[in-house]
PyMOL Python script that loads the backbone (N, CA, C, O; Angstrom):
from pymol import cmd

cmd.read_pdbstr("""\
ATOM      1  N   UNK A   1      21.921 198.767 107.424  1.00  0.00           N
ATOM      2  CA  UNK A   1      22.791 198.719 108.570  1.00  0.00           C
ATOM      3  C   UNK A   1      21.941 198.684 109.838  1.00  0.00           C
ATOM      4  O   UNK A   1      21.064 199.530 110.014  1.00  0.00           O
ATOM      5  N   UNK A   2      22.159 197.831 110.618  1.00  0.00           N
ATOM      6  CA  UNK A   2      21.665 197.656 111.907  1.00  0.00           C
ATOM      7  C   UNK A   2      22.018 198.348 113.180  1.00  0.00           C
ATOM      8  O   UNK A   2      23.186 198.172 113.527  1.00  0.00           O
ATOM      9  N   UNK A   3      21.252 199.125 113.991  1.00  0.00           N
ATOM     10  CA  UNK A   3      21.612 199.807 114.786  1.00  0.00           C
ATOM     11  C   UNK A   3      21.717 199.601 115.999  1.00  0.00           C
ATOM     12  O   UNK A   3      21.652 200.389 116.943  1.00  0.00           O
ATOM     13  N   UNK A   4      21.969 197.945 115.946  1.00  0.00           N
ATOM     14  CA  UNK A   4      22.510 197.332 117.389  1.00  0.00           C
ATOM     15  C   UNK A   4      24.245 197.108 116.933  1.00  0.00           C
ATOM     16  O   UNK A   4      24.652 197.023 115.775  1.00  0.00           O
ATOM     17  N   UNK A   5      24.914 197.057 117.930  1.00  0.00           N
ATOM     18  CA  UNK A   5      26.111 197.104 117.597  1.00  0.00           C
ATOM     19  C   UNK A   5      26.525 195.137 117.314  1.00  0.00           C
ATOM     20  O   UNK A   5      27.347 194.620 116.558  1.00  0.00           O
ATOM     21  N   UNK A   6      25.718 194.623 118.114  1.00  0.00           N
ATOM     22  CA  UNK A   6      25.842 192.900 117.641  1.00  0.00           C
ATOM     23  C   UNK A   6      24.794 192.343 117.065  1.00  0.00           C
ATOM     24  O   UNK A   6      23.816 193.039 117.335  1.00  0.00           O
ATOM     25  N   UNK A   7      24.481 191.380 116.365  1.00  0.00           N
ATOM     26  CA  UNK A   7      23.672 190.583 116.001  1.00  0.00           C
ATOM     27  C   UNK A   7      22.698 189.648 116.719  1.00  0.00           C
ATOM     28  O   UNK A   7      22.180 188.623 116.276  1.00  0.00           O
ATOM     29  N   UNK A   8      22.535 190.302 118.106  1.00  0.00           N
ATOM     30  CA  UNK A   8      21.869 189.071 119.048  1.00  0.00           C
ATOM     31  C   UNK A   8      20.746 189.944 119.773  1.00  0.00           C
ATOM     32  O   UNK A   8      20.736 191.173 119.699  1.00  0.00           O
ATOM     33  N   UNK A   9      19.687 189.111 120.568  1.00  0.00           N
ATOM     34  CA  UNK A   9      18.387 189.953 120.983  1.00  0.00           C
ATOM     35  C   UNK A   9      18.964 190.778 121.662  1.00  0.00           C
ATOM     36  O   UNK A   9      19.858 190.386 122.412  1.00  0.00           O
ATOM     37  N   UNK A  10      18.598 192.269 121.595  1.00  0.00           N
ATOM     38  CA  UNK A  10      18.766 193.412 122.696  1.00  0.00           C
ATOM     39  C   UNK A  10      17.674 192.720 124.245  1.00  0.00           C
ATOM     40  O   UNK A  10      16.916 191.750 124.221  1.00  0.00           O
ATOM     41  N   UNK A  11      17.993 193.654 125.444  1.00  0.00           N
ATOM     42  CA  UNK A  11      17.092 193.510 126.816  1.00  0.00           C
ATOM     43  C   UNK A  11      16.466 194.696 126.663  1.00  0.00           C
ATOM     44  O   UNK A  11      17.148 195.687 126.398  1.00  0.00           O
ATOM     45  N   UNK A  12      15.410 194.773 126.768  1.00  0.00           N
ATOM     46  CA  UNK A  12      15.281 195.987 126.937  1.00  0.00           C
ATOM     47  C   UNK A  12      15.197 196.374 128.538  1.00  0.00           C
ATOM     48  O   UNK A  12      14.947 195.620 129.478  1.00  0.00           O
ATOM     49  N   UNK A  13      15.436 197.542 128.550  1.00  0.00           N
ATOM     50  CA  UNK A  13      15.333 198.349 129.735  1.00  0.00           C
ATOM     51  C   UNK A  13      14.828 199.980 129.999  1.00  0.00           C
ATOM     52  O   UNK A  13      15.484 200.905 129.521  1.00  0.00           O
ATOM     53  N   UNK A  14      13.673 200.201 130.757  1.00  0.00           N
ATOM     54  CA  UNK A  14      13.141 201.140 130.566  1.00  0.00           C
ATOM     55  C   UNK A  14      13.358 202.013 131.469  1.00  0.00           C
ATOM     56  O   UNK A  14      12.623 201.839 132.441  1.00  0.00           O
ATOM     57  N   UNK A  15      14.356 203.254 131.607  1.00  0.00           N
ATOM     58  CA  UNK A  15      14.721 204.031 132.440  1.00  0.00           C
ATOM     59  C   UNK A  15      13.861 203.993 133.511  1.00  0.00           C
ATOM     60  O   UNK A  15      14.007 203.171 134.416  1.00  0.00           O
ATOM     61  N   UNK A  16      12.602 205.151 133.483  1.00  0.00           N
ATOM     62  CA  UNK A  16      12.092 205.419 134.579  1.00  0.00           C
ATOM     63  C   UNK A  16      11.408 203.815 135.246  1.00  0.00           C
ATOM     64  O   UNK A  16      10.757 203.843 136.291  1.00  0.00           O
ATOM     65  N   UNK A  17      11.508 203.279 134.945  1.00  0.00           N
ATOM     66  CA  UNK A  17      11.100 201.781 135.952  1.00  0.00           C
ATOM     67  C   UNK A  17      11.902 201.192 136.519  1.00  0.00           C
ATOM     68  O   UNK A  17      11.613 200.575 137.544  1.00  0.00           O
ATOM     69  N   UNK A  18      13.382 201.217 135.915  1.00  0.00           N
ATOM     70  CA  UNK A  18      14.571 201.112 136.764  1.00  0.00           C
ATOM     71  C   UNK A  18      14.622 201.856 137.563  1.00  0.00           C
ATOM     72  O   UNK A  18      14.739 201.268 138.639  1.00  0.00           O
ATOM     73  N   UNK A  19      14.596 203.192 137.709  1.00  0.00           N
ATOM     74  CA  UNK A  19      14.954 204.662 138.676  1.00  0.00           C
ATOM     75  C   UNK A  19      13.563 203.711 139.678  1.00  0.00           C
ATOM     76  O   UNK A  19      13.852 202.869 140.528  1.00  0.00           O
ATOM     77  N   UNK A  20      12.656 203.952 139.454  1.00  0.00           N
ATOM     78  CA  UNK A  20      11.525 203.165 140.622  1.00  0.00           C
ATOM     79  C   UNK A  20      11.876 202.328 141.352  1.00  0.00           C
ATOM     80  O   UNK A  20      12.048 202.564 142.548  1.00  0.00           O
ATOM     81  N   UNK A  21      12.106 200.917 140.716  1.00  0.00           N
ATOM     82  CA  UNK A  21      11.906 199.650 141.292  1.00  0.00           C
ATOM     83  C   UNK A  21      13.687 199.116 141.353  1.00  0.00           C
ATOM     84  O   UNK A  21      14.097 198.220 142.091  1.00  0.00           O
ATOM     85  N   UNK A  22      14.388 199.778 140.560  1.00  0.00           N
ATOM     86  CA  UNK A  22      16.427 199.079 140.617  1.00  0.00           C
ATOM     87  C   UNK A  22      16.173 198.613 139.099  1.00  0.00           C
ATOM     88  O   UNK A  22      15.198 198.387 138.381  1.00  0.00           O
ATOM     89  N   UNK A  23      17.442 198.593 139.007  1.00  0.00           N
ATOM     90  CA  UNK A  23      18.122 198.393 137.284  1.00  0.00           C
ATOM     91  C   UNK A  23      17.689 196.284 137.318  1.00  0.00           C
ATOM     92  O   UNK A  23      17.069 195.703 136.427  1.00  0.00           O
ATOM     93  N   UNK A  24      18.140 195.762 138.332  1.00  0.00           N
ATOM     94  CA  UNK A  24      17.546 194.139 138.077  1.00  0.00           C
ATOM     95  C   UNK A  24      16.364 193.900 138.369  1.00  0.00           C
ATOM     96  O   UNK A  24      16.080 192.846 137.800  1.00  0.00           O
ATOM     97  N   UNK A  25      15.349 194.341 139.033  1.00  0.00           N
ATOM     98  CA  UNK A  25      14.126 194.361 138.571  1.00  0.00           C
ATOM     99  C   UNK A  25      13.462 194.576 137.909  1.00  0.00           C
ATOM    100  O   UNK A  25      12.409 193.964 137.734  1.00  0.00           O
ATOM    101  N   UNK A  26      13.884 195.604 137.260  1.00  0.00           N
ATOM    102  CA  UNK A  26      13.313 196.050 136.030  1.00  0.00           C
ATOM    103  C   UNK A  26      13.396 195.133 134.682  1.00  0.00           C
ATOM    104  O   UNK A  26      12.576 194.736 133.854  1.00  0.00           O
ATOM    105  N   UNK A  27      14.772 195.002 134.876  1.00  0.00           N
ATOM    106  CA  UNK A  27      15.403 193.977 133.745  1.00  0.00           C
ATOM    107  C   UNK A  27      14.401 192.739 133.437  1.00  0.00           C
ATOM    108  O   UNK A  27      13.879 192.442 132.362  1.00  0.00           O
ATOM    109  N   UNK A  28      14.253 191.911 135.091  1.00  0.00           N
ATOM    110  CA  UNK A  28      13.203 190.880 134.787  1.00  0.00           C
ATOM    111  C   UNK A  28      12.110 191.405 134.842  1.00  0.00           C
ATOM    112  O   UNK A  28      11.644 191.191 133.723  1.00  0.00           O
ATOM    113  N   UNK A  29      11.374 191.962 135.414  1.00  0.00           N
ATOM    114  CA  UNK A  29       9.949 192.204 135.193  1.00  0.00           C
ATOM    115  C   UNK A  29       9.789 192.661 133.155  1.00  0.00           C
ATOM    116  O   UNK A  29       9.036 192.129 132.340  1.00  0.00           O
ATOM    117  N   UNK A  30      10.462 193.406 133.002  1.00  0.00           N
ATOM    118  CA  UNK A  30      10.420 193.573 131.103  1.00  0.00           C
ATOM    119  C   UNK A  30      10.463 192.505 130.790  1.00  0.00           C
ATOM    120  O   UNK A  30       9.683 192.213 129.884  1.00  0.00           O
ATOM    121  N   UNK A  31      10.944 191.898 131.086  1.00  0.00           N
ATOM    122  CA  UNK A  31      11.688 190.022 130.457  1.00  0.00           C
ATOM    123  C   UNK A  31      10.887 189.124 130.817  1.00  0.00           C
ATOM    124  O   UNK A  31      11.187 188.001 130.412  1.00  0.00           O
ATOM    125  N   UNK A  32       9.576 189.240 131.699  1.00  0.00           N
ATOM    126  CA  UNK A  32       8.725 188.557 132.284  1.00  0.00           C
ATOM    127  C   UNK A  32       7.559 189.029 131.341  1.00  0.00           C
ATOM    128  O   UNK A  32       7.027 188.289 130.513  1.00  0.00           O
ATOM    129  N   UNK A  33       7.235 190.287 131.547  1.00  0.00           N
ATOM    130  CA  UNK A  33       6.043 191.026 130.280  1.00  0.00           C
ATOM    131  C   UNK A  33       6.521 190.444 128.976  1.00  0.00           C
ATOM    132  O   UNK A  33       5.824 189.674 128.315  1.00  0.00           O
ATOM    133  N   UNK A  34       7.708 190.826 128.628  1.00  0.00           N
ATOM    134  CA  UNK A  34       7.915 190.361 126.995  1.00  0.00           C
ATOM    135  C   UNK A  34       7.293 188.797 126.984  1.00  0.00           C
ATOM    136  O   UNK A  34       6.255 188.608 126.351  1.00  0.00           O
ATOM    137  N   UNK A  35       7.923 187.703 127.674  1.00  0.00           N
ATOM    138  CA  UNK A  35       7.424 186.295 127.735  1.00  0.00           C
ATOM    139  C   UNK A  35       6.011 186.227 127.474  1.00  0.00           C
ATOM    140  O   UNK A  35       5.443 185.598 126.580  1.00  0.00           O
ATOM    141  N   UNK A  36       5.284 187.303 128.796  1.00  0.00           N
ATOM    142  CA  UNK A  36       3.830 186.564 128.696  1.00  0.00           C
ATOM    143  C   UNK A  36       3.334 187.028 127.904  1.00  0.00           C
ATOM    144  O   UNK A  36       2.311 186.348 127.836  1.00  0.00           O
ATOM    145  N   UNK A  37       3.202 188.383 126.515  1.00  0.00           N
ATOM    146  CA  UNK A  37       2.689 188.611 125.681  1.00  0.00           C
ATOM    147  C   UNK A  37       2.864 187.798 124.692  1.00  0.00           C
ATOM    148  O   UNK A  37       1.923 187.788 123.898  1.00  0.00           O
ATOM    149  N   UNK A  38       3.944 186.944 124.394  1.00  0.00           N
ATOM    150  CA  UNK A  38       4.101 185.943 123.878  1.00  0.00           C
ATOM    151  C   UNK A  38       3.514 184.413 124.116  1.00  0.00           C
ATOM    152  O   UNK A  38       3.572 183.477 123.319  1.00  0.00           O
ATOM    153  N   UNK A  39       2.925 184.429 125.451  1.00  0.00           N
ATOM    154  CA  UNK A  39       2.514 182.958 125.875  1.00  0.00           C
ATOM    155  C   UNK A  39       1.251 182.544 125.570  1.00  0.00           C
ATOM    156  O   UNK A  39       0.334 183.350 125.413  1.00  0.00           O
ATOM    157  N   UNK A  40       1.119 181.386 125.472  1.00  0.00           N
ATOM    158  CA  UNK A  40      -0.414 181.442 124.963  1.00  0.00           C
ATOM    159  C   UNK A  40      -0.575 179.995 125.934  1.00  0.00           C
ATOM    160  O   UNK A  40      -0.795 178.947 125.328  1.00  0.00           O
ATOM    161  N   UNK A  41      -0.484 179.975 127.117  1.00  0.00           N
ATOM    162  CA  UNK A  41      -0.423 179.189 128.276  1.00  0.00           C
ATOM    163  C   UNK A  41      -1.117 179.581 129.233  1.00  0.00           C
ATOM    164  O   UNK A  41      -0.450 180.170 130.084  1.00  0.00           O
ATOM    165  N   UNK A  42      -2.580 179.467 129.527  1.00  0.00           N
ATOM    166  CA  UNK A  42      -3.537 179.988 130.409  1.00  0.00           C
ATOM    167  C   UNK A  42      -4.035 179.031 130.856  1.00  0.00           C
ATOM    168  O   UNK A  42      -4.576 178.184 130.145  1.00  0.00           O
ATOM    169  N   UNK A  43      -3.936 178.936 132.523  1.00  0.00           N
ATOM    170  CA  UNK A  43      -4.745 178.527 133.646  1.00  0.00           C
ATOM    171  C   UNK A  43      -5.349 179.325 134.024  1.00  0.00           C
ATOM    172  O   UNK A  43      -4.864 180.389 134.410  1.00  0.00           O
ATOM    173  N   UNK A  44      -6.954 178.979 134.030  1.00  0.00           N
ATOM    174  CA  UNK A  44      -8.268 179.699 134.825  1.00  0.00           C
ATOM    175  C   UNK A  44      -8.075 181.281 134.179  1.00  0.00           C
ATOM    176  O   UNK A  44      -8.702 182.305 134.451  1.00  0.00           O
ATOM    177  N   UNK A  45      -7.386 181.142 133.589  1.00  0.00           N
ATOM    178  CA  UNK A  45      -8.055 182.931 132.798  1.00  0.00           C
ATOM    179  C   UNK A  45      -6.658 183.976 132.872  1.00  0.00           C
ATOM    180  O   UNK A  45      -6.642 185.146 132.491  1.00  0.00           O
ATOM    181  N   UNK A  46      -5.191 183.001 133.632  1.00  0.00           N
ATOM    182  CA  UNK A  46      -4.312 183.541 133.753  1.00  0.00           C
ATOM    183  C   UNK A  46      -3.369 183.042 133.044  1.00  0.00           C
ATOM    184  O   UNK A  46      -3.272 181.824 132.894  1.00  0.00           O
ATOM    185  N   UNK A  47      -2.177 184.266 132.270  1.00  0.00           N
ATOM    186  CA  UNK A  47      -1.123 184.150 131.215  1.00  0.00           C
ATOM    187  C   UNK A  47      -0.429 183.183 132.111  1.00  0.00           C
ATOM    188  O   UNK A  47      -0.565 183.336 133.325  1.00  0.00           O
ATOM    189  N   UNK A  48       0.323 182.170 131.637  1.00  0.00           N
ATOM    190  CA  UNK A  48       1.711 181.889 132.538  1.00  0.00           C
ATOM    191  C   UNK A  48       2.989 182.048 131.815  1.00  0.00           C
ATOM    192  O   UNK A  48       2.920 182.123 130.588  1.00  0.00           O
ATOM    193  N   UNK A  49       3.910 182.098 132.271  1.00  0.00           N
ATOM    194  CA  UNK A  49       5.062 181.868 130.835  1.00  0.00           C
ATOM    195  C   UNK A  49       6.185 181.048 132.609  1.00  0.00           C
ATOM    196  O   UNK A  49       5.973 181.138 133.819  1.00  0.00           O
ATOM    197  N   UNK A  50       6.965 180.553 132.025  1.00  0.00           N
ATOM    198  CA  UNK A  50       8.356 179.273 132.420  1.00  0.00           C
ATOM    199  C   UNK A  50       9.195 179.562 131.428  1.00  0.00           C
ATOM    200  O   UNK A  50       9.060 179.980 130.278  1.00  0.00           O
ATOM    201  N   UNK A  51      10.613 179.074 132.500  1.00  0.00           N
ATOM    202  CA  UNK A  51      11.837 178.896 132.062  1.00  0.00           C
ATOM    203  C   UNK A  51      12.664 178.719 132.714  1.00  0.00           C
ATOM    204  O   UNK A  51      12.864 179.297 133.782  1.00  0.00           O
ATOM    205  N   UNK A  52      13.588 177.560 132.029  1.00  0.00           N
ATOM    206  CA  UNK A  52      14.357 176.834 133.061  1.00  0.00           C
ATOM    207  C   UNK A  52      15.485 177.689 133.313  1.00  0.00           C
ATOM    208  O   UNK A  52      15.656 178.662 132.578  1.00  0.00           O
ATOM    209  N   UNK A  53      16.437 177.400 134.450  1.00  0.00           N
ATOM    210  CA  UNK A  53      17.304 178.443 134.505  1.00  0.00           C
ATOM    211  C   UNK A  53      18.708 178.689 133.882  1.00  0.00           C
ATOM    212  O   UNK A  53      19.567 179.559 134.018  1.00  0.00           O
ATOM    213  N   UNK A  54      18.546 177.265 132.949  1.00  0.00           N
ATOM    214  CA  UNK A  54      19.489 177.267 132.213  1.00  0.00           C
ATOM    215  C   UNK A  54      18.821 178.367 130.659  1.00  0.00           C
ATOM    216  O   UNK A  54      19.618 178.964 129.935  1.00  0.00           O
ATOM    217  N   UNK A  55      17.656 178.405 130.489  1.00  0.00           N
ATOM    218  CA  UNK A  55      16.650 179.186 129.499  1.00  0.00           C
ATOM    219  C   UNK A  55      17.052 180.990 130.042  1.00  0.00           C
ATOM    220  O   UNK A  55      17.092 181.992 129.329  1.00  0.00           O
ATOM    221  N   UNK A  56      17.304 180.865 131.559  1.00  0.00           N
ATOM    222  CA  UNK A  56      17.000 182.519 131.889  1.00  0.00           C
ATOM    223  C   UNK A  56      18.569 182.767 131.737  1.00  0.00           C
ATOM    224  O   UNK A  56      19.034 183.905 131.807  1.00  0.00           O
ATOM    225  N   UNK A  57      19.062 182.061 131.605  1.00  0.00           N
ATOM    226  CA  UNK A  57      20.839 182.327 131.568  1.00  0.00           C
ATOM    227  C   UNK A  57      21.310 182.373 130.427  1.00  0.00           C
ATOM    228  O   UNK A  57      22.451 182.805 130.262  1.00  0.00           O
ATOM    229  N   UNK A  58      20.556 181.947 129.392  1.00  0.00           N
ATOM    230  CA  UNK A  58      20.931 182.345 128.214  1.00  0.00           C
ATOM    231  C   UNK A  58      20.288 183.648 127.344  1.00  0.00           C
ATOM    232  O   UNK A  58      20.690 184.035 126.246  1.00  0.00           O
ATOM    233  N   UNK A  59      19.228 184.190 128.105  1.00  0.00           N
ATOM    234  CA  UNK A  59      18.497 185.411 127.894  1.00  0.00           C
ATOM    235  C   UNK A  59      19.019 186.557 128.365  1.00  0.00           C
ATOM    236  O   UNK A  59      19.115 187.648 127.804  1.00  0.00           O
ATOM    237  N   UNK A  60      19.531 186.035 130.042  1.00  0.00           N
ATOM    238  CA  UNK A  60      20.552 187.700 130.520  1.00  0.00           C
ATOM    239  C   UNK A  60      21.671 186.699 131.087  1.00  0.00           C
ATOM    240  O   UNK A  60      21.549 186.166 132.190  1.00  0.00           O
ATOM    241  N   UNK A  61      22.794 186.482 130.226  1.00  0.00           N
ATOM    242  CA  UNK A  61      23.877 185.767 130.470  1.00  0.00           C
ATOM    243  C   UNK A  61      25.411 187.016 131.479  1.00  0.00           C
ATOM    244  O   UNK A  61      26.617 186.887 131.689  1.00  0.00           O
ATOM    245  N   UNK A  62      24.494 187.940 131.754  1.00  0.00           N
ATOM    246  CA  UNK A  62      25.194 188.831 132.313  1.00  0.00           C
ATOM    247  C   UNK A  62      25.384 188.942 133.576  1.00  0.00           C
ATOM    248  O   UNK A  62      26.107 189.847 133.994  1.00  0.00           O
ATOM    249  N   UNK A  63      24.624 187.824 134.652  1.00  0.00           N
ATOM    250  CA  UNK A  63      23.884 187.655 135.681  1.00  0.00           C
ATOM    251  C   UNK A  63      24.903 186.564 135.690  1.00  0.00           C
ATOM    252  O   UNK A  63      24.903 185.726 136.592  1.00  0.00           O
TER     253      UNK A  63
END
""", "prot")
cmd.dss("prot")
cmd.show_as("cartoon", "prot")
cmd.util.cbc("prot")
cmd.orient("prot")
């Protein structure tokens, strides 16, 4: 049994970085880290990660 209540990616969100920075910053900046640990897209020694905004609307379709 799965302990998300739906079948689709959770966001994560990390309390005390919301309380810091606001609940939608936080949201993307996690959602920005998750991307670039995943990216393997480097200019001059830097991660990049993209997405179109039809891509970011289907990630937090809550927006």
């Amino acid at each position: 049994m799965s302990k998300l209540l739906f079948q689709e990616n959770p966001v994560m969100i990390i309390p005390s970085l919301a309380v810091k920075i606001g609940l939608n910053e936080a949201v993307i900046l996690q959602q920005t880290h998750f991307w670039l640990t995943l990216s393997k897209h480097v200019i001059k020694g830097n991660r990049w990660v993209y997405n179109t905004y039809s891509d970011w609307q289907k990630q937090l379709p809550f927006w």
